[in-house]
N, C-alpha and C positions, 0 to 999 in steps of 0.2 A: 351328531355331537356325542361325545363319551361323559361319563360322569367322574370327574377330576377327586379322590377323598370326599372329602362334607360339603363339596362345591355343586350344586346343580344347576346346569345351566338351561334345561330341557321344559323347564315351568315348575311351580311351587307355590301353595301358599303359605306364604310369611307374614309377622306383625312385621309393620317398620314404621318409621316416621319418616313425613317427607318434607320438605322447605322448597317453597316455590319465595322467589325474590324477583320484582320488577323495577326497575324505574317509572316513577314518576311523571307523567308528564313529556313522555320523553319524542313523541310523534312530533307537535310543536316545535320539541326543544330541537330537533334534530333538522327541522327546514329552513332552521337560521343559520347554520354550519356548514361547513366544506365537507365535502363525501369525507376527508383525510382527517378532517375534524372530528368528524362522528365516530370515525375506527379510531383512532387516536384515545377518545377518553371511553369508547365500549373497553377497550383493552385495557389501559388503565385501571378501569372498573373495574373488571372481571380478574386482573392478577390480585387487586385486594381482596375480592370474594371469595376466590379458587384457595387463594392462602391460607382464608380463615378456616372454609371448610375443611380443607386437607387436616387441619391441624386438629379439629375437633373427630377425623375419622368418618365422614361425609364420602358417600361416590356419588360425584358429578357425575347426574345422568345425562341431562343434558342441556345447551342454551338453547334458547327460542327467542329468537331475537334479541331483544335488551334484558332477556331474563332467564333465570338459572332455575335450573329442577336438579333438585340435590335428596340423597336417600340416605336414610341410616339403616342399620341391622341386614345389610345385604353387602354380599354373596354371601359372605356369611356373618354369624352372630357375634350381636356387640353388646356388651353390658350399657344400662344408662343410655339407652340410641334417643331416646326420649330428652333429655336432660342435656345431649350432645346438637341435637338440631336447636334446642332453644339457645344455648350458648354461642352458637355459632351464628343466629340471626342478631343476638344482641350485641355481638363483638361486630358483625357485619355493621349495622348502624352506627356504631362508636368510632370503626375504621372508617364512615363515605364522612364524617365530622371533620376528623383529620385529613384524608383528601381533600376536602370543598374547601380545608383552609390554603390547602398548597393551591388547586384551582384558582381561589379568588385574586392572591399574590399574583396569579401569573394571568389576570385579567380574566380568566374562563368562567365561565359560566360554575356554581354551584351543583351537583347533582343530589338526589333524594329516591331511596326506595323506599318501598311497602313490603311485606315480610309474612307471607301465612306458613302457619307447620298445624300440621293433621298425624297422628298417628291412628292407624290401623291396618285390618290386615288384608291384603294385596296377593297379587297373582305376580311375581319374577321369575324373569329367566331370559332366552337369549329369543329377540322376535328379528323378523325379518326376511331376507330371501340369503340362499344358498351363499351368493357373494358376498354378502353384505348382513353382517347381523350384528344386532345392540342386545347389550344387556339390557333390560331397563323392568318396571314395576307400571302394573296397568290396575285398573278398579275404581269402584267407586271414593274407596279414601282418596285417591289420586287428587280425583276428578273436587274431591272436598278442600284438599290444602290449596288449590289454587284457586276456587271460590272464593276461601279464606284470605288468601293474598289480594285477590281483587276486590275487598273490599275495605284492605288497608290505608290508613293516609301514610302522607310524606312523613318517611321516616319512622315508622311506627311499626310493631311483631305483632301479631294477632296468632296465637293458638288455638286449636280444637278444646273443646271438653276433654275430650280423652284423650291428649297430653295433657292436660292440666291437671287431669288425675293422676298423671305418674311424677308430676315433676313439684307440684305442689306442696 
């Protein structure tokens, strides 16, 4: 890999915030649907999520099943990355309101995420094998914002301490 200007793709540590976002319930919810059902409103989901983040300057690192891992302040630096994850989980919940109303009209089922954002600082850069390589951010922060998402309820943002210090 070569080093692109201010870009590193080699490893680095960086602060960043990160947004981990899940659905609800969704193992249940998904053994009552048709396979085509289930992709159907994952995608649905996911174009209102992708939207929001893109908008607030989020890289979608990556899904995991019915859930998003989304980063701020990488590749490179963003003012406010702090203040940008929290805006974009709370637009996120305001957006699956207004879906769950077109949902309900159209007889579907409602959906509901949970939402943790952790900011700190992280190891990025480009992992993987020769073929095949992701950008992505590793570390214990990681490992904290999705703790934090896993123990949000339906429809609810939970932040770390330390975004709460930067955004408060």
């Amino acid at each position: 890999l070569r080093e692109r200007g201010d870009l590193k793709l080699r490893g680095e540590k960086r602060t960043v915030t990160v947004l981990f976002a899940d659905i609800r319930g969704f193992t249940p919810f998904v053994q009552k649907l048709d396979p085509e059902k289930v992709f159907e409103m994952l995608n649905e989901y996911f174009s209102v999520m992708v939207d929001v983040v893109f908008k607030y300057g989020g890289l979608l690192d990556k899904y995991i099943g019915d859930a998003i891992m989304v980063v701020y302040n990488v590749p490179l630096d963003q003012r406010y990355h702090e203040l940008r994850a929290v805006l974009t989980g709370l637009e996120i919940q305001e957006r699956i309101l207004v879906l769950n109303e077109e949902r309900v009209a159209r007889n579907e089922p409602a959906i509901s995420a949970g939402i943790g954002v952790n900011t700190a600082e992280v190891v990025a850069g480009s992992l993987g094998a020769a073929e095949r390589l992701e950008y992505t951010v590793i570390g214990a922060g990681v490992n904290l914002a999705q703790r934090i998402e896993s123990q949000t309820e339906r429809g609810k943002l939970f932040i770390s301490e330390s975004t709460w210090l930067k955004v408060r």
